[in-house]
Every structure is written in structure tokens, then in C-alpha cells.
C-alpha atoms as an extended CHARMM CRD file, in Angstrom:
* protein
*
       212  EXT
         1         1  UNK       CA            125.9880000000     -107.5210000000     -197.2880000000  PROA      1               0.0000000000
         2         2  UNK       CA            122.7180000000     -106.3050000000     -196.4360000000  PROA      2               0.0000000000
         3         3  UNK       CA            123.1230000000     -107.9880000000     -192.9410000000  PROA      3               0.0000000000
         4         4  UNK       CA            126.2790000000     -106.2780000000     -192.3500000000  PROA      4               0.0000000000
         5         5  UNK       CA            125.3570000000     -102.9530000000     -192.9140000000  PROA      5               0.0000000000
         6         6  UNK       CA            122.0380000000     -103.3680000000     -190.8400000000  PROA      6               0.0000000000
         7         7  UNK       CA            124.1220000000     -104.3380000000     -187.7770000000  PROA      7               0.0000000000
         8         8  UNK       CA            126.9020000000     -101.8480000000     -188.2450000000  PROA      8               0.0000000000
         9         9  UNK       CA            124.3940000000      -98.5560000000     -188.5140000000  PROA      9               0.0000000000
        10        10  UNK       CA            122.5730000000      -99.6170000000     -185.8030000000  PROA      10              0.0000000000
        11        11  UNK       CA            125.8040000000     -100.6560000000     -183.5030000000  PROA      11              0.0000000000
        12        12  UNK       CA            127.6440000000      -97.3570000000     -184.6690000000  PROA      12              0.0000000000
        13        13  UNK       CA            124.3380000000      -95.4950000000     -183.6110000000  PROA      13              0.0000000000
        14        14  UNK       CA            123.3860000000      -96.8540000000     -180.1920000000  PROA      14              0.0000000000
        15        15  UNK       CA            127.7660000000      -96.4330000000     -179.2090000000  PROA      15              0.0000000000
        16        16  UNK       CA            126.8550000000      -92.8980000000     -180.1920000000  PROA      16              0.0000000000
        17        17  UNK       CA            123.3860000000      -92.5860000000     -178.3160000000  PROA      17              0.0000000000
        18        18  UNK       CA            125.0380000000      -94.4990000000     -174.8520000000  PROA      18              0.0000000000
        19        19  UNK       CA            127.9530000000      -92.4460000000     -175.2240000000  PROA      19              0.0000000000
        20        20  UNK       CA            125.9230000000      -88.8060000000     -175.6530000000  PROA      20              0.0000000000
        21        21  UNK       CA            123.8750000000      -87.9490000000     -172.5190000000  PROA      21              0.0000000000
        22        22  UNK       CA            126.3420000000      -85.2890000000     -170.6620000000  PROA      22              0.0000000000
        23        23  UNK       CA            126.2640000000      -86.9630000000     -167.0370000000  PROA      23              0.0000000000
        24        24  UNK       CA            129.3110000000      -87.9300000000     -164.8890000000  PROA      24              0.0000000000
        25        25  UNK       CA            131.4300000000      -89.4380000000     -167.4010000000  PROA      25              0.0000000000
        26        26  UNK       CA            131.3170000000      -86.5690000000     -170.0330000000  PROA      26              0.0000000000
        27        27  UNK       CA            131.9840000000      -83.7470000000     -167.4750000000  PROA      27              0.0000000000
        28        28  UNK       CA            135.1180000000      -85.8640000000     -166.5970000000  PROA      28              0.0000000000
        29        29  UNK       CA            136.5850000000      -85.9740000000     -169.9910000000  PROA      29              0.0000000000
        30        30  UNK       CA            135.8480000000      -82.6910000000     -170.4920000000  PROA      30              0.0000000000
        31        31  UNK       CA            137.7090000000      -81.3150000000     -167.3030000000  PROA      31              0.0000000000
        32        32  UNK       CA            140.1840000000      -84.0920000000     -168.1230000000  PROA      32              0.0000000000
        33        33  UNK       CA            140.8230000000      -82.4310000000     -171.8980000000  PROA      33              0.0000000000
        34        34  UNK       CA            141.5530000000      -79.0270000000     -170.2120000000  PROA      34              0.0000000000
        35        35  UNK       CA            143.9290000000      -79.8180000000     -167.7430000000  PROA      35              0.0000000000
        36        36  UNK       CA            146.2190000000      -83.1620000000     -169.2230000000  PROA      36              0.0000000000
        37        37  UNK       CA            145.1630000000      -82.9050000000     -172.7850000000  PROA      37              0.0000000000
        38        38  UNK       CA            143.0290000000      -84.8640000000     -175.3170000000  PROA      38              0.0000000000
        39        39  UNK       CA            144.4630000000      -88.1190000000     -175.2970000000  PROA      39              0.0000000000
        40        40  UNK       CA            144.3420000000      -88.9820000000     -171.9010000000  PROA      40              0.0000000000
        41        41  UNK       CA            140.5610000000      -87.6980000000     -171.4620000000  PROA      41              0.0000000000
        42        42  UNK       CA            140.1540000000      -89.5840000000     -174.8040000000  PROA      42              0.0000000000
        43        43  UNK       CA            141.5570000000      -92.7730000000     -173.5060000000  PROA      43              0.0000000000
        44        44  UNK       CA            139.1950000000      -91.8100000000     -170.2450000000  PROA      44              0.0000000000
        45        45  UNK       CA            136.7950000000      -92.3100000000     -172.7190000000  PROA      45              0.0000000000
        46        46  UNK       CA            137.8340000000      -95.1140000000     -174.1430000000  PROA      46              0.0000000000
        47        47  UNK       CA            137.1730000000      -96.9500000000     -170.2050000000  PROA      47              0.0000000000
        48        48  UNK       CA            133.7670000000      -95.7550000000     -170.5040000000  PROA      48              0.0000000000
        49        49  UNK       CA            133.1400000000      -97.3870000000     -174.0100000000  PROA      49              0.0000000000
        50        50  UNK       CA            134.4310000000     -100.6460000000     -172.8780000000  PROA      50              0.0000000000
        51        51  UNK       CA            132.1220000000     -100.2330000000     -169.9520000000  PROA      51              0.0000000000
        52        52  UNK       CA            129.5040000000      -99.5820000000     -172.2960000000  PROA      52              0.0000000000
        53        53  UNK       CA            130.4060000000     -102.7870000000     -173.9400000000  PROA      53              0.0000000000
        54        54  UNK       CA            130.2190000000     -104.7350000000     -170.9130000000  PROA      54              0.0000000000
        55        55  UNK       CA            126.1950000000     -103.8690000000     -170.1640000000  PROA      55              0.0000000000
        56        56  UNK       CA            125.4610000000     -104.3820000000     -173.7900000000  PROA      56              0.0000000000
        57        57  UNK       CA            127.1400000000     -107.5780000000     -173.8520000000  PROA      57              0.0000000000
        58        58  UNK       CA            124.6550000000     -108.3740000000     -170.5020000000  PROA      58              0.0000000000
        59        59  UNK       CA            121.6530000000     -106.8490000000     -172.4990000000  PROA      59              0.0000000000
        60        60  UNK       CA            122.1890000000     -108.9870000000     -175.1040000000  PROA      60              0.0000000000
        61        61  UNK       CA            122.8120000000     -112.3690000000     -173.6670000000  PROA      61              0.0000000000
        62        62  UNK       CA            121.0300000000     -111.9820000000     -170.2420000000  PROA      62              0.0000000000
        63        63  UNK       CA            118.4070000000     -109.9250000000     -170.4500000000  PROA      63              0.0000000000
        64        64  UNK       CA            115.9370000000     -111.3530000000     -168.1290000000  PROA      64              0.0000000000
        65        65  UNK       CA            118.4550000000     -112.2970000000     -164.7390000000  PROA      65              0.0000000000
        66        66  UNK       CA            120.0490000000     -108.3900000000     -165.1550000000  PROA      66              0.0000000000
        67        67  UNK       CA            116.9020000000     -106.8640000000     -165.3550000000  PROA      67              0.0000000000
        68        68  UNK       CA            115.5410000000     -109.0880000000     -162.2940000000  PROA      68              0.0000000000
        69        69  UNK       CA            119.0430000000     -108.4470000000     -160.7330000000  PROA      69              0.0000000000
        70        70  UNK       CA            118.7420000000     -104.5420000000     -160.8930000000  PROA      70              0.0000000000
        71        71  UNK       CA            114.8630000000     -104.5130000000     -160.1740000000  PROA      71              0.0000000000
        72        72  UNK       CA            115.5960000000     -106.1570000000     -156.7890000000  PROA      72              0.0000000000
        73        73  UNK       CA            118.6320000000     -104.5250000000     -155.6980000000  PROA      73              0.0000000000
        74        74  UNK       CA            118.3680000000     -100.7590000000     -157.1550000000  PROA      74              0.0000000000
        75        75  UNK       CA            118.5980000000      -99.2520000000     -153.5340000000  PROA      75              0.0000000000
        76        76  UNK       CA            122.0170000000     -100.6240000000     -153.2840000000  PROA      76              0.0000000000
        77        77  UNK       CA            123.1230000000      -99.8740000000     -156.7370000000  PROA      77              0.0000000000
        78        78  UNK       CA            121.9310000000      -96.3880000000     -156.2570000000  PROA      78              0.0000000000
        79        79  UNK       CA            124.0900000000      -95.9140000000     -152.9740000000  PROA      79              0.0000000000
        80        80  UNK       CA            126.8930000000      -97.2220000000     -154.7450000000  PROA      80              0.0000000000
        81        81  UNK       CA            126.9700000000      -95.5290000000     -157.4280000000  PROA      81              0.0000000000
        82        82  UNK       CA            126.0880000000      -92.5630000000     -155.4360000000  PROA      82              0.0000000000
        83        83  UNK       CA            129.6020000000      -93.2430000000     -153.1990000000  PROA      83              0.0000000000
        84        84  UNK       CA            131.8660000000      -93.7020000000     -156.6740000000  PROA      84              0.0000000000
        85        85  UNK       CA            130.1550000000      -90.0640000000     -158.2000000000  PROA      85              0.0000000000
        86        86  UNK       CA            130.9460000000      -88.3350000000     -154.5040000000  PROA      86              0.0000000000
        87        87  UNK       CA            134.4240000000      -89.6950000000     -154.3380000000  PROA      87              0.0000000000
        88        88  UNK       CA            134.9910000000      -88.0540000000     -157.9380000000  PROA      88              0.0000000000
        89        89  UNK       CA            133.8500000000      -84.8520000000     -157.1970000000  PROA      89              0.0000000000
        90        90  UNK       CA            135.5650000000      -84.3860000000     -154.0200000000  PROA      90              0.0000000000
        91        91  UNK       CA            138.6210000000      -85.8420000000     -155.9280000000  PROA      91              0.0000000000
        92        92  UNK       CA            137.9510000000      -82.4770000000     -158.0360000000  PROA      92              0.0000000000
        93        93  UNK       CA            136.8820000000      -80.2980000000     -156.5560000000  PROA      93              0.0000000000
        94        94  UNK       CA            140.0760000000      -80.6360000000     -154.6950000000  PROA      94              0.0000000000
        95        95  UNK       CA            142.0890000000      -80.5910000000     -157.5020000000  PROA      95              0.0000000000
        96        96  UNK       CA            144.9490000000      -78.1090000000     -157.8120000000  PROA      96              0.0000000000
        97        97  UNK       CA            144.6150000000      -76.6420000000     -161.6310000000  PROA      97              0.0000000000
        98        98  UNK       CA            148.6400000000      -75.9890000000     -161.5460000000  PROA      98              0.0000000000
        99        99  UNK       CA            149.4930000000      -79.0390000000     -161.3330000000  PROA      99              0.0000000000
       100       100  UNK       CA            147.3460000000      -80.0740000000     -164.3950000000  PROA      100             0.0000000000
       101       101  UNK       CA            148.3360000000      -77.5770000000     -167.0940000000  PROA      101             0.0000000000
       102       102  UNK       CA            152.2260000000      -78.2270000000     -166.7050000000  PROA      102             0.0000000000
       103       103  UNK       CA            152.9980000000      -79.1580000000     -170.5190000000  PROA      103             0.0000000000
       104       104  UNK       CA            155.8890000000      -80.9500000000     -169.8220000000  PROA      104             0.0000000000
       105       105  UNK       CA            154.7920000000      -83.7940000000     -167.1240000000  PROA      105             0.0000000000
       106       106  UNK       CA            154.9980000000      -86.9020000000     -168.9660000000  PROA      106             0.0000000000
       107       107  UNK       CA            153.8020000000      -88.9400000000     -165.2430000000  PROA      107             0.0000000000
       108       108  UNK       CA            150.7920000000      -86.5340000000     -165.6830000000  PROA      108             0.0000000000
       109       109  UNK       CA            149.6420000000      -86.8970000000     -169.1170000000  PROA      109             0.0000000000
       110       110  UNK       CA            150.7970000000      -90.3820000000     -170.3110000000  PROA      110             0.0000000000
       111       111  UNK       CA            149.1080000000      -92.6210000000     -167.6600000000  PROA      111             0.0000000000
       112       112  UNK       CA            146.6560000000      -93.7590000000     -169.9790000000  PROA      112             0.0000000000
       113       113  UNK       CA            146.0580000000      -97.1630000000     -168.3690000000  PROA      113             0.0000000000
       114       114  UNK       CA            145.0220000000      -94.8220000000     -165.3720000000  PROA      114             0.0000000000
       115       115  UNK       CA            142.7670000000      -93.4190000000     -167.3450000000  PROA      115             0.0000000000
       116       116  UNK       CA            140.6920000000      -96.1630000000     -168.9560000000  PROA      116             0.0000000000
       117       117  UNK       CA            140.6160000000      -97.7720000000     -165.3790000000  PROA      117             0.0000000000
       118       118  UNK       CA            138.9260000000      -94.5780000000     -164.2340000000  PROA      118             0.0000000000
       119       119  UNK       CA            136.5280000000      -93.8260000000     -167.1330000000  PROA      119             0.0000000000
       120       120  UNK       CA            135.8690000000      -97.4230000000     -166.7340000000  PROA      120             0.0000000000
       121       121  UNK       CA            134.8070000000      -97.9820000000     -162.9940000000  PROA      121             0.0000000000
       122       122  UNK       CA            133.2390000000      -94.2780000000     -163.0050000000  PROA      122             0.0000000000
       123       123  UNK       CA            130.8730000000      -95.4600000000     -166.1090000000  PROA      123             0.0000000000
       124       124  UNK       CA            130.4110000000      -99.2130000000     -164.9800000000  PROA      124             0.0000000000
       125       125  UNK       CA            129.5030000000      -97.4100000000     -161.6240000000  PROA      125             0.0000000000
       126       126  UNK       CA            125.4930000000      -96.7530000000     -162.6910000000  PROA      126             0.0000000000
       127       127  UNK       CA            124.4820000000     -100.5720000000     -163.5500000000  PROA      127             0.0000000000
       128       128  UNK       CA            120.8240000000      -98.8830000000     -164.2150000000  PROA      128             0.0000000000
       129       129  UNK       CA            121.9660000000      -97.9430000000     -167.9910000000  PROA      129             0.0000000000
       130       130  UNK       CA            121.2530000000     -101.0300000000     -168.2890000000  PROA      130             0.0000000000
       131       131  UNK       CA            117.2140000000     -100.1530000000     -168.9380000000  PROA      131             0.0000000000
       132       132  UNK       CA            118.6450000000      -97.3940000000     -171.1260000000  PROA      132             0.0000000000
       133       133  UNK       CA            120.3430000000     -100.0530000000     -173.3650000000  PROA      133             0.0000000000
       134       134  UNK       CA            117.7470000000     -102.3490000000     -173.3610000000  PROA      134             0.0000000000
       135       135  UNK       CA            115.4680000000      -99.6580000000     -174.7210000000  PROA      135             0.0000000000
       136       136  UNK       CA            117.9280000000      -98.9580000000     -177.4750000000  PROA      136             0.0000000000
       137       137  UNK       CA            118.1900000000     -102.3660000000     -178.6470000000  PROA      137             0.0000000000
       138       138  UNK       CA            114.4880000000     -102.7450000000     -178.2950000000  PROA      138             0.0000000000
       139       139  UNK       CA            114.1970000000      -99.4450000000     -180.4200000000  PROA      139             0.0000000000
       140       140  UNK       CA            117.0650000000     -100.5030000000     -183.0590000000  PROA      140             0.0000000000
       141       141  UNK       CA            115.3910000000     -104.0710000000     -183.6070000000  PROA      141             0.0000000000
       142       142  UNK       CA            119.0720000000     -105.1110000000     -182.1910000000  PROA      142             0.0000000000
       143       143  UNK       CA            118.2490000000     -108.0100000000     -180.4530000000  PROA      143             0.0000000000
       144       144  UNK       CA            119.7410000000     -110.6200000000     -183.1760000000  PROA      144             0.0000000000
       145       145  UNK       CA            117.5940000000     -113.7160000000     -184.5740000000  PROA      145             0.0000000000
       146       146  UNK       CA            119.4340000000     -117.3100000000     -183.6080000000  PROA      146             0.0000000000
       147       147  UNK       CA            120.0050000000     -117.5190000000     -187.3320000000  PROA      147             0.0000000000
       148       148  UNK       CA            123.0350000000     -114.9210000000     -187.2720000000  PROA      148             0.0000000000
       149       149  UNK       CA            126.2790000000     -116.3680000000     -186.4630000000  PROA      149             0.0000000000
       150       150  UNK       CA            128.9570000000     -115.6220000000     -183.8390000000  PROA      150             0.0000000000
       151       151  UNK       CA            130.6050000000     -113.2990000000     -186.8170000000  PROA      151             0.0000000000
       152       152  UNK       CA            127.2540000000     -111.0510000000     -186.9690000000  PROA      152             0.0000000000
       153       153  UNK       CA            127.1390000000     -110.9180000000     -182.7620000000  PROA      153             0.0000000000
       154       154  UNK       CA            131.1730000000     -109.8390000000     -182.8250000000  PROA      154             0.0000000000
       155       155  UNK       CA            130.3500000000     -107.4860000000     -185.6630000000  PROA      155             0.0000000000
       156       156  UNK       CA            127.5850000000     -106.2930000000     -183.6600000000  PROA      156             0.0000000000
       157       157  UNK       CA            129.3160000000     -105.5150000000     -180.6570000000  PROA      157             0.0000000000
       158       158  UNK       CA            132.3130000000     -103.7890000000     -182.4220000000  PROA      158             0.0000000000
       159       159  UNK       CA            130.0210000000     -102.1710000000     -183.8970000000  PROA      159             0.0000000000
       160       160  UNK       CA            129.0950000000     -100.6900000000     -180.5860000000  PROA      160             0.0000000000
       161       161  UNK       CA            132.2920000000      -99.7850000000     -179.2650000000  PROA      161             0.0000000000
       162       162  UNK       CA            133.0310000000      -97.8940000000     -182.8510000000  PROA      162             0.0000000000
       163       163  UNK       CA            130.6420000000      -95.9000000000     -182.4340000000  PROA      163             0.0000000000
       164       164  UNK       CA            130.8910000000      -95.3650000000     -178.3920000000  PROA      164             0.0000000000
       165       165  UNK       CA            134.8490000000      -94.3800000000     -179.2390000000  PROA      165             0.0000000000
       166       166  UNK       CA            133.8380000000      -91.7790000000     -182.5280000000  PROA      166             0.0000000000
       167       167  UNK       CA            131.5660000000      -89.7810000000     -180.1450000000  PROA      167             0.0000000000
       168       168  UNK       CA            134.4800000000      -89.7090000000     -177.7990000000  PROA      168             0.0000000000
       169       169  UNK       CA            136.6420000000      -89.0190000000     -180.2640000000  PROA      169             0.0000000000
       170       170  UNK       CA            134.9370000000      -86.1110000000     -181.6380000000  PROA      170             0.0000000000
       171       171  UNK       CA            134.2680000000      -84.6170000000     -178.3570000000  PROA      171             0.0000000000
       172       172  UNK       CA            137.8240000000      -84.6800000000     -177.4070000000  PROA      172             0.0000000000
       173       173  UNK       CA            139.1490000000      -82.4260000000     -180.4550000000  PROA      173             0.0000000000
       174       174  UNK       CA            136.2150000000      -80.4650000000     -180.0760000000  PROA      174             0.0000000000
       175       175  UNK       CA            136.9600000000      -79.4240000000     -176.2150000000  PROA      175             0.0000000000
       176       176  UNK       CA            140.8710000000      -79.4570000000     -177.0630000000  PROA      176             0.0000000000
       177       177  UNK       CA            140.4270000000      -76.9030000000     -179.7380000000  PROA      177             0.0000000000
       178       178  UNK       CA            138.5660000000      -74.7420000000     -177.0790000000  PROA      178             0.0000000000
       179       179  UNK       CA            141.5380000000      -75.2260000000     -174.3130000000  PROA      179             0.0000000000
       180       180  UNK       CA            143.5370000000      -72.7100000000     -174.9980000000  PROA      180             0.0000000000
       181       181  UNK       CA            140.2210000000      -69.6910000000     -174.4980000000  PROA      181             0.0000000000
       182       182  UNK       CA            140.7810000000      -71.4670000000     -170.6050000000  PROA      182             0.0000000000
       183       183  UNK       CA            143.6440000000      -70.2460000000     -167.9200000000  PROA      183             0.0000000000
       184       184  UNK       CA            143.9370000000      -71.5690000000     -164.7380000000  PROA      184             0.0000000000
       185       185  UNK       CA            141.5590000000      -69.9050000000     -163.0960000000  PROA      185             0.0000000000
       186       186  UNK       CA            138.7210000000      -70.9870000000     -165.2170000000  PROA      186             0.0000000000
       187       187  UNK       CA            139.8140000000      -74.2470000000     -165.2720000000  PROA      187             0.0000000000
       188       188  UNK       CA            139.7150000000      -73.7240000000     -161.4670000000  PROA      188             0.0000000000
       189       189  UNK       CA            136.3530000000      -72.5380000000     -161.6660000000  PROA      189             0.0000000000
       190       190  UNK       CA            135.3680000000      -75.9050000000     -163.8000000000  PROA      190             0.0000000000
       191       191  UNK       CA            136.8860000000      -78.3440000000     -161.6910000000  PROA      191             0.0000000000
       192       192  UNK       CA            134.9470000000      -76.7710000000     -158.9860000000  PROA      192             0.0000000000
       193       193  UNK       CA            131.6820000000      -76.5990000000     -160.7140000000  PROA      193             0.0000000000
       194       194  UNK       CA            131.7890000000      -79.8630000000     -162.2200000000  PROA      194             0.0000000000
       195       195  UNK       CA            132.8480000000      -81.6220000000     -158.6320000000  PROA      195             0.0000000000
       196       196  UNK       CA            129.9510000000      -79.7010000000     -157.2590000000  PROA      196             0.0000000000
       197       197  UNK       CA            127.9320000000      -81.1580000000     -159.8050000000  PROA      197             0.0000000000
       198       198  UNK       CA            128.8380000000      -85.1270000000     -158.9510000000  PROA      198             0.0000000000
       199       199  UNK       CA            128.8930000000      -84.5440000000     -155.3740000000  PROA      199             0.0000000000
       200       200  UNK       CA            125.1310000000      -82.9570000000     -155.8750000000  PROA      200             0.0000000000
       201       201  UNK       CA            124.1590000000      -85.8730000000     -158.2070000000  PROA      201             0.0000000000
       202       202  UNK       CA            125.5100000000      -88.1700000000     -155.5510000000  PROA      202             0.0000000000
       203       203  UNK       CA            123.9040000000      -86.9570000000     -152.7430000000  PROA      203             0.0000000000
       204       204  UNK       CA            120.5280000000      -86.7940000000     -154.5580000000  PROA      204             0.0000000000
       205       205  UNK       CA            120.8410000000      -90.5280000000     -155.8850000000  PROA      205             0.0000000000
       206       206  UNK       CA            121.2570000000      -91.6620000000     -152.7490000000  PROA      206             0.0000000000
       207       207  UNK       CA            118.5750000000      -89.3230000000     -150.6650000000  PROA      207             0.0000000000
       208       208  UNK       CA            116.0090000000      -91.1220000000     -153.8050000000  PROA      208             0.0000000000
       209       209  UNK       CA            117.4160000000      -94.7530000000     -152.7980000000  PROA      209             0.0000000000
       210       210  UNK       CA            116.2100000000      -94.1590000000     -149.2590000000  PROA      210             0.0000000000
       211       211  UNK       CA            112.8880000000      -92.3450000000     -150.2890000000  PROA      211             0.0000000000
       212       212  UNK       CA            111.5810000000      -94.5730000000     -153.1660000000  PROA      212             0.0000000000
């Protein structure tokens, strides 16, 4: 029991601390809560949890070759991830606001498989987490002993997603319960800003893969 509980506060936690920093992927579920609606920006998030997953389950069972992997090729990781960020922003910045907020659009706002495919690929995008995770686990004494058994490493990793998909959660009905101080031209204004924002965070991870 006392197993159990040490892998599920410290799975639940490090979702929740992957999941917090505000960077590409929380701006887009935040825009995406204002203009379809919580559940799709919450299933957004849900792509970005499984994402999540994914690098943890690397972390955890190949630490060494992803490290090595990302050490020698973080130029080209940066300028890819730097490509995916700038096609997002332009993608809103673009974005007509009118279009979003019509209620009744059931193409618009039910596409959730749309969703998790784009909160997945835009998360997955920035392999170099990776050293963020490994310093969680490293931090959370996560790294399991052999004695555990495949139970405790499923646990473990559910564990993980729980917690990733609570912070999302929570975020969600936070920003949805703010919607309605937004019309269209401040959700105009956001899109805007918030494209601006990924196309500037893409142009300066890429200018620092060609300077460093």
C-alpha cells in the first residue's frame, strides 16, 4: 500500500509540474477554450498529456540513447520545433474569431480527434522536455528499483497522465468560466497576441540553433 501511494503522489505531481509551465501548448488551449469551448481545448489537452506520456515513457526506459540522441542533434530539433510553433501562430494569427464563437457548429466544436492530434504533435514538437522530465524524475526519486513489477511501472505511468489531464482539466473550467467577460474583438486581440507570441518563440529558437 505504501508502494502505491508513493508512486501515485509522485506520478500525479510531475503530470501536474510537465503540464504547468504556460508555453505553446497552454496559450493554445486557452485561445482554444474561448473560441470552440472547453471540451475541445480540453481534449487539446488531452494530446499534449499523451505526448507527455510518450517522453516519460523514453525517460524511463531509455534514458541514456535519448539524452545522447538530443545532445547530438539539438540544432535540428530546435529548427523543427521552431517550424511546428511558426506554423501555429500564423495558423492564428490568421484566424477569423467569427467563425469560432458560432454556438451552434457541431463540425467546429466536436472534432475532438482533431484536437488531440494537434495538442499532440504541437507538444511532442519540443523533444528537449525531455531534460525537464528527467530532472523531475531525478527530483521525485521516480526512477523505479528492478524489484517493482510491470503493475507498479503501469501504475506509475497512469499515474502521470492523471495528473497531466487534472491540470488540464482544471484549467479548462477555469478559462471557460471567464469566456463569456470576452467578445469577438478581444478574442481577436488574443488570437493575435498569442500567434505573435509562437511566431516570436519560433523565430528566436531557431536564430539560438544557428548561434549556439
Amino acid at each position: 500500500m505504501n508502494e502505491i501511494l508513493y508512486i501515485l503522489t509522485r506520478g500525479i505531481a510531475i503530470g501536474v509540474l510537465i503540464s504547468a509551465p504556460m508555453g505553446p501548448i497552454g496559450m493554445l488551449i486557452i485561445q482554444r477554450t474561448l473560441s470552440k469551448g472547453r471540451w475541445p481545448a480540453f481534449f487539446t489537452g488531452i494530446g499534449a498529456a499523451l505526448s507527455d506520456l510518450f517522453y516519460c515513457l523514453l525517460t524511463g526506459f531509455g534514458i541514456s540513447f535519448i539524452t545522447d540522441f538530443i545532445e547530438s542533434n539539438q540544432q535540428l530539433l530546435k529548427i523543427v520545433s521552431g517550424v511546428v510553433l511558426a506554423a501555429f501562430g500564423v495558423f492564428l494569427f490568421r484566424k477569423n474569431p467569427t467563425r469560432a464563437l458560432q454556438p451552434n457548429n457541431p463540425e467546429a466544436s466536436k472534432n475532438y480527434f482533431t484536437d488531440v492530434v494537434s495538442g499532440f504533435f504541437l507538444t511532442v514538437s519540443n523533444p528537449l522536455i525531455l531534460f525537464f522530465i528527467i530532472g523531475l524524475f531525478a527530483r521525485f526519486e521516480f526512477i523505479m528499483p528492478d524489484c517493482y513489477s510491470i503493475w507498479h511501472y503501469a501504475l506509475a505511468y497512469l499515474s502521470i497522465l492523471g495528473g497531466a489531464l487534472i491540470w488540464w482539466y482544471l484549467v479548462t473550467m477555469l478559462v471557460n468560466r471567464l469566456r463569456r467577460r470576452f467578445n469577438v474583438r478581444s478574442l481577436w486581440l488574443i488570437n493575435r497576441v498569442i500567434g505573435a507570441l509562437l511566431i516570436i518563440m519560433a523565430i528566436v529558437g531557431t536564430v539560438m540553433a544557428f548561434t549556439n
